[in-house]
C-alpha positions in Angstrom: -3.0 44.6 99.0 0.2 45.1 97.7 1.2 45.0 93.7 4.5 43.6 92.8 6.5 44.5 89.4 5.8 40.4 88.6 1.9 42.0 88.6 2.5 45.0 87.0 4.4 42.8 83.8 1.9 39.8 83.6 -1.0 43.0 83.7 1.2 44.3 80.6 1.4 40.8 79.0 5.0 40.9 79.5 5.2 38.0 82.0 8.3 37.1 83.6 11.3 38.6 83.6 13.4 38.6 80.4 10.5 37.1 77.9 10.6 40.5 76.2 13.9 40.7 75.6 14.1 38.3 72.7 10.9 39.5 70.7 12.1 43.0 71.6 15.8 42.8 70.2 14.3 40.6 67.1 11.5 43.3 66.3 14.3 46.0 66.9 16.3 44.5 64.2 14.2 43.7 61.9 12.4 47.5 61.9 16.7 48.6 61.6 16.6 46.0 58.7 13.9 47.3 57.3 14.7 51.3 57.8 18.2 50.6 56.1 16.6 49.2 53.1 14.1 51.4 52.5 16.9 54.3 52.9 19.2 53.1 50.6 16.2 52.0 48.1 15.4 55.7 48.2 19.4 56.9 47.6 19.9 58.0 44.5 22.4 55.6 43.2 23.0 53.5 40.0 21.7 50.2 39.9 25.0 48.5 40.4 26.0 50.6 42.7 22.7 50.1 44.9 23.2 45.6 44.5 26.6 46.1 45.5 25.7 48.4 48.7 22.8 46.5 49.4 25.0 43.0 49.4 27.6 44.4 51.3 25.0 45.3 53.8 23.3 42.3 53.9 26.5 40.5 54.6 27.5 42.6 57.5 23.7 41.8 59.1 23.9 38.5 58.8 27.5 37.9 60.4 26.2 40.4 62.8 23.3 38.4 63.2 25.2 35.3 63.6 27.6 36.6 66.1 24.7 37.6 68.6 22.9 34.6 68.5 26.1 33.0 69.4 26.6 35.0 72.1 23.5 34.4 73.2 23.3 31.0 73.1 26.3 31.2 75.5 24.8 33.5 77.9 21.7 31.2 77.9 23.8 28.1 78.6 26.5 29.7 81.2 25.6 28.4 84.5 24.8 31.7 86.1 21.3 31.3 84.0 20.5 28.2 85.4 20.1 29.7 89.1 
């Protein structure tokens, strides 16, 4: 009997190929998002100065953010993901 990486994955709960990856990279940001906050939280900084480096932060994730999806979507639409 031979075991195949497809085997070894669904064993993991991983299933095919790829169906990590999203989770993965979401859970990955999410713990940075999280990490950075608490950090700066913990800074010791002025209250305005802590709003305005937190908003400035939260604006860079978000168009960060915005331009992965993007590029994602695009790599998930370009036909060398259909074959």
């Amino acid at each position: 009997m031979s075991i195949s990486r497809e085997d070894i994955r669904e064993a993991l709960g991983l299933g095919r190929r790829g169906d990590w990856l999203v989770p993965g990279l979401f859970g990955l940001g999410l713990g940075a998002l999280l990490g950075a906050s608490v950090a700066l939280l913990l800074t010791p900084r002025s209250g305005a100065d802590l709003r305005s480096a937190l908003g400035e932060r939260a604006r860079r994730i978000v168009r960060s953010g915005g331009e992965r999806v993007r590029e994602m979507a695009e790599e998930l639409s370009s036909p060398e993901h259909d074959s």
